[in-house]
C-alpha positions as CSV (number, residue, x, y, z in Angstrom):
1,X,24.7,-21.0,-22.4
2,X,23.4,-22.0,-18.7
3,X,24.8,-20.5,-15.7
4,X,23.9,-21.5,-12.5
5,X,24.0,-19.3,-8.7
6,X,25.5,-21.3,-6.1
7,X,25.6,-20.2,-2.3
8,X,29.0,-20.5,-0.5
9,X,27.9,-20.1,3.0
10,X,31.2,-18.3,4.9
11,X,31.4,-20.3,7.6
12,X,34.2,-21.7,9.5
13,X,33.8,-25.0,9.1
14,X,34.6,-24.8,5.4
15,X,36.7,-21.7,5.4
16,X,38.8,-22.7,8.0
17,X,39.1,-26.7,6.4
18,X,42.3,-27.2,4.7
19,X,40.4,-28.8,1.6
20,X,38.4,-25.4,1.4
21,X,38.1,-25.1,-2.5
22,X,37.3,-21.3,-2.5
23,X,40.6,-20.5,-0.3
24,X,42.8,-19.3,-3.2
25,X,39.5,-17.3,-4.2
26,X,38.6,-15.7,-1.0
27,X,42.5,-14.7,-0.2
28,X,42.3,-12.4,-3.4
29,X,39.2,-11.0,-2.2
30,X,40.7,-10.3,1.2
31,X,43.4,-8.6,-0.3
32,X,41.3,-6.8,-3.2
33,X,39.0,-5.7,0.2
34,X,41.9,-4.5,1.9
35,X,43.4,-2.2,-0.7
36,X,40.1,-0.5,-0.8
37,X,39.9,0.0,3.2
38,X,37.2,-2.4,3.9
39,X,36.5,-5.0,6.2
40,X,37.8,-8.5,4.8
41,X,35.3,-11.8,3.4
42,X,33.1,-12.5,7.1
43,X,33.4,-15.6,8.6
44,X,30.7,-16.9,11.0
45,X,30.9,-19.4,13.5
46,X,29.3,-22.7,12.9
47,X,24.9,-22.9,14.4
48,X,22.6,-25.3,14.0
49,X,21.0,-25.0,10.8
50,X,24.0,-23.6,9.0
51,X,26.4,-26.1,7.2
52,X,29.4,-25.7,5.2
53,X,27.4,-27.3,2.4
54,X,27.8,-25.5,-1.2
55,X,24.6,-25.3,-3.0
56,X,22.5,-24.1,-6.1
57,X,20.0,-21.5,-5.5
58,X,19.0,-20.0,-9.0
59,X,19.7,-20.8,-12.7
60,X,19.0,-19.1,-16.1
61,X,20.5,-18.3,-19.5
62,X,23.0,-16.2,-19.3
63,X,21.5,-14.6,-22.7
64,X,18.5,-13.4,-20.2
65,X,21.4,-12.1,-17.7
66,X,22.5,-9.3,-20.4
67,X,18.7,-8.5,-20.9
68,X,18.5,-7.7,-17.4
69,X,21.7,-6.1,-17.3
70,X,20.6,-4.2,-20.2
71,X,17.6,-2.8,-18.6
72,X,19.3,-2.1,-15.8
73,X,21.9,0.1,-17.5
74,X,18.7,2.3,-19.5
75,X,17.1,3.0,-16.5
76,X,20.6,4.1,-14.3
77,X,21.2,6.0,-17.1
78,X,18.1,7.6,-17.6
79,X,16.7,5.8,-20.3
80,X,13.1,4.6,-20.9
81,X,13.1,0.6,-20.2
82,X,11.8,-1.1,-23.0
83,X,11.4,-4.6,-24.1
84,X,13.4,-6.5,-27.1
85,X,13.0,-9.6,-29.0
86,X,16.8,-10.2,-28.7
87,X,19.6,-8.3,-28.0
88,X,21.7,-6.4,-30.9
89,X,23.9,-3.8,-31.1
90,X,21.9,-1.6,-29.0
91,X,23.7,-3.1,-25.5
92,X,26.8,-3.2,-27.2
93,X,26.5,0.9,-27.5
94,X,25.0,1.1,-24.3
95,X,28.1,-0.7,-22.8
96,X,30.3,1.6,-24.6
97,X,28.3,4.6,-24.3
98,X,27.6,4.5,-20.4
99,X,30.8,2.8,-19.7
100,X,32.0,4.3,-16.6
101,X,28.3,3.7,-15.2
102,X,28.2,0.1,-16.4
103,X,31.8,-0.2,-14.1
104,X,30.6,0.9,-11.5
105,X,27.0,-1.2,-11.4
106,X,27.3,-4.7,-9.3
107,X,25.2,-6.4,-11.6
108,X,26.5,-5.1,-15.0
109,X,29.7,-4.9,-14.5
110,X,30.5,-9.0,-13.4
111,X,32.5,-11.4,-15.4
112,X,30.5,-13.8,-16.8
113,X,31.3,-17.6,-15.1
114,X,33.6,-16.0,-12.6
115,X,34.0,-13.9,-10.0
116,X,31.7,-13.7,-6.8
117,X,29.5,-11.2,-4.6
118,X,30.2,-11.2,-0.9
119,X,28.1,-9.8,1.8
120,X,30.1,-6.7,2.5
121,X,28.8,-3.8,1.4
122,X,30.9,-1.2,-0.9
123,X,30.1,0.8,-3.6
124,X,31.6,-0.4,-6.9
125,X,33.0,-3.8,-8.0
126,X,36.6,-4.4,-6.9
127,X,39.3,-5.7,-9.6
128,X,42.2,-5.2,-6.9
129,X,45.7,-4.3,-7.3
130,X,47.0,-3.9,-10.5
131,X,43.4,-5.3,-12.0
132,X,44.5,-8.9,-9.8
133,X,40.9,-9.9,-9.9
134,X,40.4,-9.3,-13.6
135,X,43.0,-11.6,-14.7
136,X,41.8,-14.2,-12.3
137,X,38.4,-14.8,-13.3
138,X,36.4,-11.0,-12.8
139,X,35.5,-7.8,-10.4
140,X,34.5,-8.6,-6.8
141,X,30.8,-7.6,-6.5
142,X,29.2,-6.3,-3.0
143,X,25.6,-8.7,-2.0
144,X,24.6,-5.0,-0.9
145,X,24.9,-3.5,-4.1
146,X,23.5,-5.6,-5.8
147,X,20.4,-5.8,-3.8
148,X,20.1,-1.8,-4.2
149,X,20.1,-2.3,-8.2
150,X,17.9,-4.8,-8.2
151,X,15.5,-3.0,-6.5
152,X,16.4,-0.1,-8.5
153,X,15.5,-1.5,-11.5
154,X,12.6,-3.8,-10.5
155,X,9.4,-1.3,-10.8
156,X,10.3,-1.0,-14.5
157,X,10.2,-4.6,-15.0
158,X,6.2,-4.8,-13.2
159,X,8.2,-5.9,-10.1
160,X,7.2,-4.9,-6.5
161,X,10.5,-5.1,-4.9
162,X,8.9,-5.3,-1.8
163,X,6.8,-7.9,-2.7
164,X,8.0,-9.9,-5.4
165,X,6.8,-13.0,-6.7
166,X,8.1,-16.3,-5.8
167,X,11.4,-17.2,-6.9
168,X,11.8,-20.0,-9.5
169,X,12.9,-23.6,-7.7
170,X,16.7,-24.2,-8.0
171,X,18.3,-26.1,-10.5
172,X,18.0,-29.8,-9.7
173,X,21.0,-30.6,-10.7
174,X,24.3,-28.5,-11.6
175,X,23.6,-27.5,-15.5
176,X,26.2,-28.3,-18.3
177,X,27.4,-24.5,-20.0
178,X,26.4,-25.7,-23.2
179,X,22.7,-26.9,-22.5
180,X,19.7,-24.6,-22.0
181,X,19.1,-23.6,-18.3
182,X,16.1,-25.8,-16.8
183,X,13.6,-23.4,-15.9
184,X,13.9,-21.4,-18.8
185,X,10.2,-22.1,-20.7
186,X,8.4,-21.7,-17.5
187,X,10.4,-18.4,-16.1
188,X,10.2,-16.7,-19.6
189,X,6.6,-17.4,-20.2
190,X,5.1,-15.2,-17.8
191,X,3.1,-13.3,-19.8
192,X,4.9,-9.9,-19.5
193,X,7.2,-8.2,-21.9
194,X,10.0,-8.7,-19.6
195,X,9.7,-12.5,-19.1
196,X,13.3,-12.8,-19.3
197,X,14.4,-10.0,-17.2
198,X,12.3,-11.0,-14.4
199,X,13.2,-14.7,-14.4
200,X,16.7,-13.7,-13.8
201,X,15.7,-10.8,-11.4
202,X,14.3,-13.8,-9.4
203,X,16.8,-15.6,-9.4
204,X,19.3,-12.9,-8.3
205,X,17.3,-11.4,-5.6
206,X,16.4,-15.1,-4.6
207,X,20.3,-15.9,-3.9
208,X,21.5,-12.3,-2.8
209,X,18.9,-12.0,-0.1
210,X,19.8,-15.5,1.2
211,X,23.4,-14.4,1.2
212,X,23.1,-11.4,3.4
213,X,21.0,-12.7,5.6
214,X,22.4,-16.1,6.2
215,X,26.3,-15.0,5.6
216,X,27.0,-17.0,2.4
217,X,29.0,-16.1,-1.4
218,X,27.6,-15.7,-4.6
219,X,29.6,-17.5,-7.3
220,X,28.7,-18.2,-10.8
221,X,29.0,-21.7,-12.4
């Protein structure tokens, strides 16, 4: 199944417009944000530059996301990070094994096709009051965290996080769930053991550095 990364940039223009789609969205977050004493969703003023538009910026098979999230999880938890042909019951007792560490991880712990990361920085995922957030879609992930455990996790994949390669290009056009993500042959044939895992570690840090520096939400589609 395809997901594609879009960028909600949180500016007045569209979170102030009465047609904002993400309004019912962002109020939960506010209110998720709130209950755990932080700051709520920011809202910038409209620059030059800087639209209300909505727009891809990564995409990848969401298969590749749990590799990632599987590497991740070995190396919080102390693990060596080694490379699979495909994914078995290993994860699945990882997941179960680690489980209060894969809760509290940003990029773990996020519900797949729902949910968002905001650029506020907190940190564990947020599922609100009486697990609000859960029933409506997933956790609320902080753009700060999940910068920190993508750069946690990068040097085992034969990523320099502070130099990483380019990003692959954005989807050209939104991608269907059922349909393979469009970049897939070229992001997972890059000659390392952890072609998958670095395609969607580009991706990732592609959108979440965008989104805290220009002010903008992570969704899933």
């Amino acid at each position: 199944m395809a997901c594609d990364l879009w960028l909600v940039p949180l500016v007045d223009v569209l979170c102030h417009s009465p047609d904002n789609p993400f309004a019912e969205e962002i109020a939960a977050y506010d209110r998720a944000l709130a209950d755990a004493g932080l700051p709520p969703v920011p809202v910038f003023g409209y620059m030059p530059g800087l639209s209300g538009d909505v727009a891809p910026v990564a995409g990848f098979d969401y298969d590749a996301l749990h590799y990632l999230r599987r590497a991740y999880l070995l190396q919080a938890s102390g693990l060596e990070v080694t490379p699979v042909d495909e994914l078995g019951g290993d994860y699945e007792q990882l997941l179960e094994m680690f489980e209060q560490a894969a809760q509290q991880s940003h990029l773990v712990w996020h519900f797949d096709h729902a949910g968002a990361y905001v650029p506020v920085d907190f940190a564990a995922p947020l599922a609100g009051a009486d697990d609000e957030l859960l029933d409506g879609g997933g956790p609320l992930g902080s753009g700060h965290g999940l910068l920190r455990e993508l750069r946690a996790v990068a040097p085992h994949l034969g990523i320099d996080p502070d130099n990483p390669p380019p990003a692959p290009a954005a989807p050209p056009r939104p991608t269907e769930l059922e349909e393979p993500a469009a970049a897939t042959a070229i992001g997972y044939e890059d000659g390392t053991p952890f072609g998958r895992e670095r395609h969607v570690w580009l991706g990732l840090h592609a959108a979440v550095t965008r989104s805290l520096a220009q002010g903008s939400m992570i969704v899933f589609s």
